[in-house]
C-alpha positions in Angstrom: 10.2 11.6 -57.1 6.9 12.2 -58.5 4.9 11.4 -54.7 7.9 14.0 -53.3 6.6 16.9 -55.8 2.8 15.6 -55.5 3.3 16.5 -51.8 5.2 19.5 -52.1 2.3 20.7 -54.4 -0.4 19.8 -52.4 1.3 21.9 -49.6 2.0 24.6 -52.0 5.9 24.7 -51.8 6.4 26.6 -54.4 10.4 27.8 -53.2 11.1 23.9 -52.7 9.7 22.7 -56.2 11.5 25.3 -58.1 14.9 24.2 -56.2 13.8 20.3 -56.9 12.9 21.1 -60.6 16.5 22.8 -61.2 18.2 19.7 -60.5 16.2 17.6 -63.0 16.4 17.2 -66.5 13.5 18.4 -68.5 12.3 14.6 -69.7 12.2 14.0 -66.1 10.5 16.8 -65.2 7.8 15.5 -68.5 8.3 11.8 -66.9 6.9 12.9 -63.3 3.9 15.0 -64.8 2.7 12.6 -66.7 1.2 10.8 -63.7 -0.2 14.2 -62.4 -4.0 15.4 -62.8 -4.6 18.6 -65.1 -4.1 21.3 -62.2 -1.0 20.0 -61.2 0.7 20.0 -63.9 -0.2 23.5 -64.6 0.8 24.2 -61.3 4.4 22.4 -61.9 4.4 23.7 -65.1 4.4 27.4 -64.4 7.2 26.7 -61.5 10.1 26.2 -64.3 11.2 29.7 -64.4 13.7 29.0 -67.5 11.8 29.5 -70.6 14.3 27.1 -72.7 14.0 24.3 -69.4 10.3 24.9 -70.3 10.3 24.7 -73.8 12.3 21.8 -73.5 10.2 20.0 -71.0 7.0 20.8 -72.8 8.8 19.2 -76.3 9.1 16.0 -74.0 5.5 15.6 -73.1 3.0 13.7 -75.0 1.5 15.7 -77.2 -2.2 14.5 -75.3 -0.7 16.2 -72.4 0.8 19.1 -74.2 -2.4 20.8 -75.7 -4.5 20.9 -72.8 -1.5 22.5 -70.9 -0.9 24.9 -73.9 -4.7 26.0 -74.0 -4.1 27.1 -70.0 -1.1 29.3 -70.0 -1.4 32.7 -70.2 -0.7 34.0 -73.7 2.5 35.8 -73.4 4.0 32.7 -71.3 2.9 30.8 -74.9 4.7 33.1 -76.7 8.4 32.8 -75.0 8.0 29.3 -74.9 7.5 29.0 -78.2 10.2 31.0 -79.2 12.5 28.5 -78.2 11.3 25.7 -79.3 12.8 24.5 -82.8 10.7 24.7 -85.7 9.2 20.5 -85.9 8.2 20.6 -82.2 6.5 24.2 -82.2 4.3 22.7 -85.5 3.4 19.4 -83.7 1.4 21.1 -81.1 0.0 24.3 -83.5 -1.2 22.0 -85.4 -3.4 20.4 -82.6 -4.7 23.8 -81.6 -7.7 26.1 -82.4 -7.7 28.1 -85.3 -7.5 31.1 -83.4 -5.3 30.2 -80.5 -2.4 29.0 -83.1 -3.0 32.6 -85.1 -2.2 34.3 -81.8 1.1 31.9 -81.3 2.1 32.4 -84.8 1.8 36.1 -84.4 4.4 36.3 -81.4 7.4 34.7 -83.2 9.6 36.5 -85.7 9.0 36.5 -89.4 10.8 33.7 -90.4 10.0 30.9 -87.4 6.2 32.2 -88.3 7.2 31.6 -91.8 9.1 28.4 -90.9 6.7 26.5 -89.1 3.2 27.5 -91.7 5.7 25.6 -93.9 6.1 23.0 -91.9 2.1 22.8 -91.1 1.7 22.8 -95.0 2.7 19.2 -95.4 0.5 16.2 -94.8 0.5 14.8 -90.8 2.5 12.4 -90.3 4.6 12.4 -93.3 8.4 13.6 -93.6 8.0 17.1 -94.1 5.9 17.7 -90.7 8.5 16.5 -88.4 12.0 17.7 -90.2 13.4 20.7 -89.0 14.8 23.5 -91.3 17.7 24.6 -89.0 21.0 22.3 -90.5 24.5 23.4 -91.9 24.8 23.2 -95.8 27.7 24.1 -97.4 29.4 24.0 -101.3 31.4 21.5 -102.2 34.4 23.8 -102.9 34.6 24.8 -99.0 37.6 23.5 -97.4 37.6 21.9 -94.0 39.7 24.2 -92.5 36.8 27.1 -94.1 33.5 24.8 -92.3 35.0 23.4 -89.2 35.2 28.0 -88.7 31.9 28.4 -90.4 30.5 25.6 -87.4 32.4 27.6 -84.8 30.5 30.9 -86.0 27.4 29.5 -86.7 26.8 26.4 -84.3 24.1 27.8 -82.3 21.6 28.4 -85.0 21.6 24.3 -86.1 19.5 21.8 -84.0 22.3 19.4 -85.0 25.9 19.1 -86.3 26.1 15.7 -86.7 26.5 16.1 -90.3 27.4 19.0 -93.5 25.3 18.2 -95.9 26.7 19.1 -99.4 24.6 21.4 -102.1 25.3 23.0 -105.4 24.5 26.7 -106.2 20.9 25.4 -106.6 20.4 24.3 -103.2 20.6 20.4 -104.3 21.7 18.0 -102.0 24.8 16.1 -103.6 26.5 15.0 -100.4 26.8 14.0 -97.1 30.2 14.7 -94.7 30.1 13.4 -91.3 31.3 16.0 -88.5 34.4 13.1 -87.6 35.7 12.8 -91.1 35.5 16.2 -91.4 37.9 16.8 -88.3 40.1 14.2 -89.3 41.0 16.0 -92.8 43.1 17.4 -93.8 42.9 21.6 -93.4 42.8 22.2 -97.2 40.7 19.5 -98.4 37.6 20.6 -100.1 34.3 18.7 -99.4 33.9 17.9 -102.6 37.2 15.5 -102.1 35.7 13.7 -98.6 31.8 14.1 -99.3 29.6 10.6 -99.8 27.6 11.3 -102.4 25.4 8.2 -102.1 23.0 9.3 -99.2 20.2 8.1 -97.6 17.6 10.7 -97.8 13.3 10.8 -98.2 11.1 12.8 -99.8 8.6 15.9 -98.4 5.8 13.3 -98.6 7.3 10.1 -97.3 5.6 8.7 -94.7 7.3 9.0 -91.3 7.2 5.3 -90.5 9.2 5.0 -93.2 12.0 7.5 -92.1 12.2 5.7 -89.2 13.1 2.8 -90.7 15.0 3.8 -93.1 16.9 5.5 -89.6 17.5 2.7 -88.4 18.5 0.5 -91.8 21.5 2.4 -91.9 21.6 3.7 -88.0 22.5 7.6 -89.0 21.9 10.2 -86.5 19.8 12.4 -89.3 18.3 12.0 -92.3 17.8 15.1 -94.9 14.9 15.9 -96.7 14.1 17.3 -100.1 11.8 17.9 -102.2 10.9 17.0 -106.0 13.6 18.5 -107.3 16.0 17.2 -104.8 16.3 20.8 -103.1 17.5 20.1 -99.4 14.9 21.2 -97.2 15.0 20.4 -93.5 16.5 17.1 -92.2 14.9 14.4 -89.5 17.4 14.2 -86.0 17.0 10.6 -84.3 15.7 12.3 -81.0 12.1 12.7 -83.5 12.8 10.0 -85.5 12.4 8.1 -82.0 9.1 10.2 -80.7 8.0 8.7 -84.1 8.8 4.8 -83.5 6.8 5.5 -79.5 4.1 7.5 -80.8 3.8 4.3 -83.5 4.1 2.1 -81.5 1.4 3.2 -78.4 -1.2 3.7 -81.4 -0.8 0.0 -82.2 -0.9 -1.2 -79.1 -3.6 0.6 -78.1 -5.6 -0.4 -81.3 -4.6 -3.9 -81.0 -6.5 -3.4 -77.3 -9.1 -1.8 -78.9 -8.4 1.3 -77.3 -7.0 4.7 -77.7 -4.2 6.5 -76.7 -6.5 9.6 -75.8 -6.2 7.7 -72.3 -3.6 8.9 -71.9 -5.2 12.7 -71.7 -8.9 11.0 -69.9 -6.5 9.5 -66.8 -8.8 9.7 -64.3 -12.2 10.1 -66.4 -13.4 6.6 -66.2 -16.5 7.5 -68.4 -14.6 8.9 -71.6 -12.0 6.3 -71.4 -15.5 4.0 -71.1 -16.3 5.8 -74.1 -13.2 4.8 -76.3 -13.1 1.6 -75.5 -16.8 0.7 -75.8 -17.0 0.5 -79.8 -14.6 -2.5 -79.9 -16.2 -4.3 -77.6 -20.0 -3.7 -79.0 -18.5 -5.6 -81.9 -17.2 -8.5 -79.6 -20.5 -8.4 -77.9 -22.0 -8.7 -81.5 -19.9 -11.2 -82.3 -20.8 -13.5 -79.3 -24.1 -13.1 -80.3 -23.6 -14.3 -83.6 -21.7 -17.6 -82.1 -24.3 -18.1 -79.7 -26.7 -18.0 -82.4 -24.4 -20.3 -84.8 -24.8 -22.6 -81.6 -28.7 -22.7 -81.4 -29.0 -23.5 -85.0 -27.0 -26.9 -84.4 -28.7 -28.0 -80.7 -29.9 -30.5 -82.8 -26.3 -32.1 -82.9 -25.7 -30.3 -79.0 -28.6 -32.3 -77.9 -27.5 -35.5 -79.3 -23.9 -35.3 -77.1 -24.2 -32.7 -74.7 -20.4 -33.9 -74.2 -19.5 -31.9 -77.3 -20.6 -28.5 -75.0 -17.1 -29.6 -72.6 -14.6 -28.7 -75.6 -16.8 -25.1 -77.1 -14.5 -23.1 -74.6 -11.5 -24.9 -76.0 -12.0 -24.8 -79.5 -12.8 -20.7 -79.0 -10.1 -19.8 -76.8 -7.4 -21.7 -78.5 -8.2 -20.3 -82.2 -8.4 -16.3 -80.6 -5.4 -16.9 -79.4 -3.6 -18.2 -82.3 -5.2 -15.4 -84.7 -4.0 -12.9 -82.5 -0.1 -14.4 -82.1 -0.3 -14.7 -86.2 -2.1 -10.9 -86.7 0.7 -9.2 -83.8 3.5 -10.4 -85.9 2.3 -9.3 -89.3 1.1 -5.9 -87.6 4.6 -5.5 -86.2 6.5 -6.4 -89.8 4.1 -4.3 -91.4 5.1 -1.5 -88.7 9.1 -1.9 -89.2 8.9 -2.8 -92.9 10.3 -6.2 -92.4 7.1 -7.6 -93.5 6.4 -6.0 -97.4 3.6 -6.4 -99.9 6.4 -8.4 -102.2 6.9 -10.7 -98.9 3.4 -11.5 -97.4 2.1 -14.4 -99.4 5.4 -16.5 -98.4 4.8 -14.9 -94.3 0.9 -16.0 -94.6 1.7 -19.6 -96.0 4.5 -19.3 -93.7 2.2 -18.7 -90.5 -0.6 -20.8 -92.5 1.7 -24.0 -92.0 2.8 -22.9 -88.5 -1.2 -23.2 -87.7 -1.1 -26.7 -88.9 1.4 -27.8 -86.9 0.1 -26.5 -83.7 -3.1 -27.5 -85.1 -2.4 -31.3 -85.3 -0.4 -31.1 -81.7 -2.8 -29.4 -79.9 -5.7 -31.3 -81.8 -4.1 -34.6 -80.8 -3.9 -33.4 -77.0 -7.2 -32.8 -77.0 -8.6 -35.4 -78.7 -6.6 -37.8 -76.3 -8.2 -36.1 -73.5 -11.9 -36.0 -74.4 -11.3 -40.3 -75.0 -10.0 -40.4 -71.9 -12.4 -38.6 -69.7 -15.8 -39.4 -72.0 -14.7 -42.7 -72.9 -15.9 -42.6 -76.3 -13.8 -42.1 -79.3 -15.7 -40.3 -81.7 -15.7 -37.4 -79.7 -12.0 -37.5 -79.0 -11.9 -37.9 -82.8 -14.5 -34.9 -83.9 -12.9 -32.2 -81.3 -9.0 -33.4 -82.3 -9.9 -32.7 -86.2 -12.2 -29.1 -85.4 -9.2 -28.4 -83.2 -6.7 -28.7 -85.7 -8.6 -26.8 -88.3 -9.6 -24.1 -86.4 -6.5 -23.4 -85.3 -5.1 -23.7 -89.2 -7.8 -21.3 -90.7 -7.2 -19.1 -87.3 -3.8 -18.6 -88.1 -4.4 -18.3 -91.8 -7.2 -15.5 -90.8 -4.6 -14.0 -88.1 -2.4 -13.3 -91.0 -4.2 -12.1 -93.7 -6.6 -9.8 -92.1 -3.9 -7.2 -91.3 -2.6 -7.5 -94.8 -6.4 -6.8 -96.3 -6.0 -3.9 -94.1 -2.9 -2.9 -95.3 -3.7 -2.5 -98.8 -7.2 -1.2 -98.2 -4.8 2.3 -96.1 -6.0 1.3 -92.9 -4.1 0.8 -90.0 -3.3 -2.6 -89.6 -3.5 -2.7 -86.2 -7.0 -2.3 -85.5 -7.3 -6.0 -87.2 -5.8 -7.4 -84.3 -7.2 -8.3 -80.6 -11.2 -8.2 -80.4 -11.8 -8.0 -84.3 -9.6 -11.3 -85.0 -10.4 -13.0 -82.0 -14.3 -12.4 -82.6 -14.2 -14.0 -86.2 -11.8 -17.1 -85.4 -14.5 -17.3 -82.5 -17.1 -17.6 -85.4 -15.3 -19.8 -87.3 -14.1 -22.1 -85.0 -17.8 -22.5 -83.8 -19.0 -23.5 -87.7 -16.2 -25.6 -88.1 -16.9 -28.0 -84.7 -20.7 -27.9 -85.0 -20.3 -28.7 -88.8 -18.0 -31.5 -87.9 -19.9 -32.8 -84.8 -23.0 -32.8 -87.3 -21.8 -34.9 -90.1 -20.4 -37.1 -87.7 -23.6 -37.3 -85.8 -24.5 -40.7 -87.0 -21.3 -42.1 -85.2 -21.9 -41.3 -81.9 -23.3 -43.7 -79.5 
């Protein structure tokens, strides 16, 4: 699909692109312009002649994608769009804009969207109260089921969701929760107060999104309310954010993790700023083979004694990166989905810790056996199976802590992973088999 619409753009087709972009759905439509340059997704972009298909579709891109497009429309185009948009999705990309160009947005929608979305932008990024929306049904508990399956009827238009009533008192505080089914399956006079579950699931203003989504899906609901301080019900989180969230998460980590950034995404076909991004991480790898090249020179001494030890310096480096990095990507991803916790992570470090050992002494055995065998002389097989086994020991040890130092230091966990862990364990791993080839020396023939 997205070489058909390439071509039809390059010819200009505009009457054929508007009849293919009627048929699709507007995350397809986001789907195929993600692999287009800047001008032709303007160009596509401007070819969806329903505002609410291009609202929709411009909610689906990445928001990398979205601003730059934003920042080319004309202003009036802006302003139609925006107005139906709901309230989390129009804030998102505001938020990313100039000063000035999210002033004139702002001053094209109504009163209360304005109102509704300065709100929205008044909470911390990335926390609950940024990506909730404030369109939801709430009703009192004394309203019958027969009174708010009429009041949905009337009014279903103005909510992004009816997948739930949420229950407040006079004071606007969330007491209850009634699912759309059980509220069908009642019986006509039954007030809410009679079917509501009053135990819900619910976050804070301030709670960290990450968290929302897992507390989504903990208990796998379709949307989660949120309230303030004093338990007011202010907007609620639908699942279709809730999983923007858990991608948006997750391509920051992996990215990191690569010692990247997800501003690729945007630099596509700029080879010189995505050179940029990535270049810091790997000035510190570059720094860091330094630093075991010079760990290296300080022991030729022992190096020019048994030049066989040089055979196993690739090994002993390789297999202790690779082992940190296994040990850091599954702490990173617990962190991440909350199945690793601060209570938890001394039992998952010894956990991984022992897991090192084990792999250690295999792997440290293998390659001892194989150094006896093809040097003939045991003590080497003997020096590279023990720095093999501890390297790989402290390497998982290291591969697991490092993210939890991060952790509790609020930064990102994942940028302890991939070219930081692997440079240290690199380090390391060099000490520990010069160190042990060294106070060996005198043993070797």
């Amino acid at each position: 699909m997205t070489g058909t619409i390439r071509r039809l753009l390059q010819r200009e087709a505009w009457h054929n692109i508007q009849k293919v972009l009627e048929k699709l759905y507007p995350a397809d439509i986001s789907l195929v312009m993600r692999d287009l340059d800047a001008e032709m997704r303007l160009n596509l972009f401007r070819q969806i002649k329903n505002i609410a298909k291009a609202a929709e579709t411009l909610s689906e891109l990445d928001i990398e994608i979205a601003i730059p497009l934003v920042q080319t429309l004309p202003e009036k185009k802006v302003g139609e769009i925006f107005k139906k948009m709901s309230d989390d999705d129009r804030a998102e990309i505001i938020s990313r804009l100039p000063d000035d160009f999210a002033r004139q947005i702002l001053d094209q929608l109504g009163t209360v969207e304005s109102q509704d979305v300065e709100t929205l932008l008044s909470y911390p990024e990335d926390s609950a109260g940024r990506i909730m929306t404030t369109d939801f049904f709430a009703l009192r508990d004394a309203t019958t089921a027969t009174e708010a399956i009429e009041i949905i009827r009337r009014r279903g238009e103005e909510a992004e969701t009816v997948f739930y009533i949420y229950v407040t008192d006079p004071l606007g505080r969330l007491i209850g929760i009634v699912s759309l089914r059980k509220l069908i399956l009642t019986r006509p006079e039954t007030p809410l107060k009679d079917i509501m579950n009053t135990n819900v699931v619910k976050v804070g203003i301030h709670t960290d999104q990450e968290f929302v989504a897992q507390q989504v899906e903990r208990y796998n609901i379709l949307a989660i309310p949120v309230v303030d301080e004093a338990n007011t019900l202010v907007g609620i989180i639908t699942v279709d954010d809730i999983i923007d969230v858990i991608r948006q998460e997750a391509t920051e980590d992996i990215f990191r993790m690569a010692g990247t950034d997800s501003m690729e995404i945007v630099y596509a076909d700029n080879i010189w700023k995505i050179s940029r991004i990535r270049l810091p991480w790997l000035i510190i790898t570059l720094m860091g083979g330094i630093v075991t090249g010079y760990f290296m020179w300080l022991f030729k001494a022992t190096l020019q004694t048994t030049l066989t030890l040089v055979t196993f310096v690739p090994v002993i480096t390789g297999m202790g990166g690779n082992v940190g990095t296994q040990s850091s990507s599954i702490i990173v991803r617990g962190l991440a989905t909350g199945r690793v916790t601060i209570d938890s992570i001394a039992k998952v470090i010894w956990r991984e810790a022992r897991i090192g050992i084990l792999m250690g002494i295999f792997c440290g055995l293998s390659v001892g056996i194989v150094a006896l065998i093809w040097h003939h002389e045991a003590m080497v097989g003997i020096v590279v199976a023990f720095a093999m086994s501890a390297s790989m020991t402290v390497a998982a040890t290291m591969g697991a802590f490092a993210p939890t130092v991060f952790h509790k230091l609020d930064i990102d966990p994942a940028i302890a992973s991939g070219p930081f862990v692997t440079t240290s364990n690199d380090i390391i791993g060099i000490l520990i088999y010069m160190g042990t080839a060294t106070l060996f020396l005198k043993y070797f023939s």
